[in-house]
N, C-alpha and C positions, 0 to 999 in steps of 0.2 A: 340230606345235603344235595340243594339240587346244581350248585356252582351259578347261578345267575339272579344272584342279590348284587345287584350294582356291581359285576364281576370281582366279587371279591371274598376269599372266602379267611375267614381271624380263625390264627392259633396263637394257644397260651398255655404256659404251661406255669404248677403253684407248687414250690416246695412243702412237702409234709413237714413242716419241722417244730410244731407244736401248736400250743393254741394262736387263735388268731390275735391280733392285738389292732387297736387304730390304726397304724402304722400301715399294717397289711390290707386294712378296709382302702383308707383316701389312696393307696399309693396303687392298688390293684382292681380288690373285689369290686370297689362300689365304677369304675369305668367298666369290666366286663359284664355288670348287670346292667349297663347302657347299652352295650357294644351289641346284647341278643336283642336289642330292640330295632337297635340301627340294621342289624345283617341278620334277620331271621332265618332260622337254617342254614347258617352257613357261619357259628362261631363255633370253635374246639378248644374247650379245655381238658387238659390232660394233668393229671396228678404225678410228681415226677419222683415216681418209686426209687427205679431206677440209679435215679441222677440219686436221693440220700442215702445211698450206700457207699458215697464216697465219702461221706463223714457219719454215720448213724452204723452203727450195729448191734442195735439190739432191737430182735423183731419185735416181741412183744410191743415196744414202743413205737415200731413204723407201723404197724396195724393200727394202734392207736391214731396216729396223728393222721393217717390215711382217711379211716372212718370220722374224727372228728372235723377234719377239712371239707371233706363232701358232704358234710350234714350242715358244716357252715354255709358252703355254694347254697344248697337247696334253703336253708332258713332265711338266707338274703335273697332269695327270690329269683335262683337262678330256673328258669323254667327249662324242664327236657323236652319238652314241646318245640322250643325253639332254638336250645342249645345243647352241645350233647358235653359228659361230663362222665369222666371214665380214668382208671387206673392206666399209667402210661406202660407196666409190666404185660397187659391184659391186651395187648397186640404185640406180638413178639416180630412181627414182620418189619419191626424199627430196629430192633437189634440186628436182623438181615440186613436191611438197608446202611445201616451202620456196618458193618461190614465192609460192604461195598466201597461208600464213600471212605474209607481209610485206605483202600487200595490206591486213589490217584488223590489223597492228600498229602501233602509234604511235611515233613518234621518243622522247617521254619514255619510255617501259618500254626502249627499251634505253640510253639514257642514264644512267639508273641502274643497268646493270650493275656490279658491286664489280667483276668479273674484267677488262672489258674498262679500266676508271680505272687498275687495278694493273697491270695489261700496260704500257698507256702509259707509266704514272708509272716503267716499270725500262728503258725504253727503245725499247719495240716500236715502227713504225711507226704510226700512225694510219688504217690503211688499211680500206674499205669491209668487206672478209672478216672483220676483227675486230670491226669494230663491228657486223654485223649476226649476227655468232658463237652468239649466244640463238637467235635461228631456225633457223637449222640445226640446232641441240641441240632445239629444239622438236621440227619435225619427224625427228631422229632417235628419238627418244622415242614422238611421236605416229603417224608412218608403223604401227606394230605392232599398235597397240589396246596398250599396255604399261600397265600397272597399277601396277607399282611399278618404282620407279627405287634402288638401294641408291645412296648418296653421302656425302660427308660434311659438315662441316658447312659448309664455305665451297663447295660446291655446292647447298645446298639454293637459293637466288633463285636459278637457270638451273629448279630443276623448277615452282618456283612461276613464273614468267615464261609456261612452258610451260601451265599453266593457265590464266594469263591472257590466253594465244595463242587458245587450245583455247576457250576462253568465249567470247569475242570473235569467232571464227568462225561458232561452233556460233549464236547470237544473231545473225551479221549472214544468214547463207544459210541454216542447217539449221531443220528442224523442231523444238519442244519436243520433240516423243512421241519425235522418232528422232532424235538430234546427230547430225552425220557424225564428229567426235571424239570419243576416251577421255580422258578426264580423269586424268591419272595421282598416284600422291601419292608422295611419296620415301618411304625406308627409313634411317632413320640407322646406318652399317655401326658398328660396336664396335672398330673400327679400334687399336689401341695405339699410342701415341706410340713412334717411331721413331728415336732421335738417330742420327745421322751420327759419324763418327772425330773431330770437332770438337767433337764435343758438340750442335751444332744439330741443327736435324730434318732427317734423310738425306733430301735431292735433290742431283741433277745438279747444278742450278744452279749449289749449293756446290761440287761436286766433292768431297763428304764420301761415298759411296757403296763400299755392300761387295755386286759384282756376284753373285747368289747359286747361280751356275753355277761360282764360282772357287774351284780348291780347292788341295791342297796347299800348294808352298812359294808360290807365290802370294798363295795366301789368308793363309797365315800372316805374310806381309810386310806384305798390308792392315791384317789387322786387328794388328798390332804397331803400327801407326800412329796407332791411339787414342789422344786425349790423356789424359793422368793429371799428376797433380799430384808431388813432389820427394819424398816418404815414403821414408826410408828399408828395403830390404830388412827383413823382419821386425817392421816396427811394423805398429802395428795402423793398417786401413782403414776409412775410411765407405762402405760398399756404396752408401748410399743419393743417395752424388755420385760414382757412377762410372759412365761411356759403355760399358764391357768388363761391369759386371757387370747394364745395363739389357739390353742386346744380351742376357747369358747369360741371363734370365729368358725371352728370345720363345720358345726354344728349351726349355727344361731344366720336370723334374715340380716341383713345390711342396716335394718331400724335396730334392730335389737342388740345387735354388733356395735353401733354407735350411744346407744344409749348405756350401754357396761363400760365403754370409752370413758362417757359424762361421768359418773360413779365413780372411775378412775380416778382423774383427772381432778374430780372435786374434793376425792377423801369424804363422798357423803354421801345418802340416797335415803333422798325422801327425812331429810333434815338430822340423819341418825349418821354417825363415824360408819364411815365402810374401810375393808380391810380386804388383804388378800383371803383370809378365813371366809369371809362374803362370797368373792368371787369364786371358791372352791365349790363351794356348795351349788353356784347355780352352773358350774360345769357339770357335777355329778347330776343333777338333773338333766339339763341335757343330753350326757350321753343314756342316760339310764333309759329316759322318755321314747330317744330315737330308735336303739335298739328293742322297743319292748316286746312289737310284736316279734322279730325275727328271734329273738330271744328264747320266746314262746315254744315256736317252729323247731328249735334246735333242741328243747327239750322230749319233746312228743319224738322227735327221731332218735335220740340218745334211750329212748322208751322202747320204739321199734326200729331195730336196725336193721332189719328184711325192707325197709322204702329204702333203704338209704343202697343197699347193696344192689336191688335191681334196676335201680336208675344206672348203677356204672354198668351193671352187666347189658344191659339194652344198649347203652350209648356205646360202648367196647367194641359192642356186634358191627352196629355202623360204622364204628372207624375203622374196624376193620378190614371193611369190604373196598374202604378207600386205601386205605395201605397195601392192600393186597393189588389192586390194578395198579398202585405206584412199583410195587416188586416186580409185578411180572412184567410190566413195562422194561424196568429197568434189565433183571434177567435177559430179556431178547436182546438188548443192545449189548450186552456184553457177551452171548452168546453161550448161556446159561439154560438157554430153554430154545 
């Protein structure tokens, strides 16, 4: 991490919280495998252990979704050559830093967290880890010197929160001339809307999810699941209220996106009744075709899970060593060291 890729250095952090599904490819994975391209040596993602024990207790399972998340990064082509990729438990010097930052944070700034009111309001416990949840995201953010945060739009108050952590410190212990904090500002990711086989937006929650590691007759049965409306075989369709034909645009060129349109639209292809049954099928291809290699990659790791564990341990090391000069920084200002 040398800090002087177009002065900017990206954190992200990926809830473990099962397998990956579309949903998490468009809306995440596949912009942070842009994002090592754009800011080589200078992107952090961090797995947030941590953060799923406000709702996850049962370890066996977080090991799992731990190990099966970072074998996902590395199958998509997250290179540790140019991005580092590490368990967020595996630098403890953010749990220090969090510390810290809850000394001169105030009850009202997390009180108006939207995320932690909507947690509660769907049934979550009430418990301390959740509600002081913005600190920990603080300092996962601020342990790095991070400069930009990509999220979207019901994350941006956790990055501004994070600033007004970061102010509030730098103003009660540090100097003008020298913060001990970076001030970070988010990135609104371009994310596409997502629907799920219900037509909602693809989460777990729902249980509307097409895992994007699942292929054949598998896949083919998910995504047969999609709702569609009573249209009889060979009438025509409206593309533009259908869940099979949103899905087929993440994937397909702008010709080929216009020509399943025609198909549509005509109730025909190639002088034969086309039907939603049609259009399923060449979604399951598509996605099947896209993921094959990364697919591949995520088996061979699931084979050897020794690649998968020393890439976080290597990456850990480094972020470490940045976490660490953010603590000790901070320690002096506060008169800790």
């Amino acid at each position: 991490m040398t800090g002087d890729s177009k002065n900017q250095r990206v954190l992200s952090g990926i809830q473990p919280s099962g397998l990956i599904h579309l949903g998490n490819y468009f809306g995440a994975i596949q912009q942070h495998m842009e994002l090592q391209h754009e800011f080589p040596n200078e992107c952090l993602y961090f797995i947030a252990d941590y953060h799923a024990l406000t709702t996850l207790h049962d370890a066996d399972a977080l090991r799992k979704h731990v190990f099966d998340l970072a074998a996902t990064y590395l199958a998509m082509g997250l290179d540790p050559q140019k991005a580092l990729l590490f368990r967020q438990s595996d630098v403890p010097e953010v749990t220090e830093l969090t510390w810290l930052l809850s000394t001169v944070t105030g009850m009202g700034l997390l009180e108006r967290a939207v995320s932690y009111k909507d947690k509660v309001s769907q049934g979550l416990r009430a418990s301390v880890g959740l509600f002081t949840y913005p600190i920990l995201m603080a300092a996962d953010i601020l342990a790095y010197d991070s400069t930009m945060v990509p999220v979207g739009k019901d994350q941006v108050q956790h990055v501004e929160m994070t600033r007004d952590m970061a102010t509030r410190f730098n103003e009660t212990f540090a100097s003008k001339r020298t913060p001990a904090l970076t001030l970070p500002r988010y990135r609104l990711s371009k994310a596409p809307y997502v629907p799920g086989i219900d037509g909602r937006k693809m989460s777990k929650s729902y249980g509307n999810t097409i895992w994007v590691f699942r292929s054949g007759k598998q896949l083919r049965k998910r995504v047969g699941q999609i709702v569609t409306d009573s249209t009889p075989l060979g009438q025509p369709l409206d593309p533009d209220k259908s869940v099979t034909f949103e899905l087929y645009k993440l994937f397909a060129s702008e010709a080929e996106t216009a020509e399943l349109a025609g198909y549509f639209r005509a109730g025909q292809r190639d002088g034969r009744p086309f039907g939603y049954g049609h259009a399923k099928q060449l979604l399951a291809a598509k996605i099947d075709t896209h993921f094959a290699e990364a697919r591949a990659r995520y088996q061979q790791f699931q084979a050897d899970p020794q690649q998968v564990e020393d890439v976080l341990q290597r990456s850990a090391a480094k972020a470490r060593a940045l976490a660490r000069a953010t603590i000790d920084r901070c320690k002096r200002a506060c008169g800790l060291q």
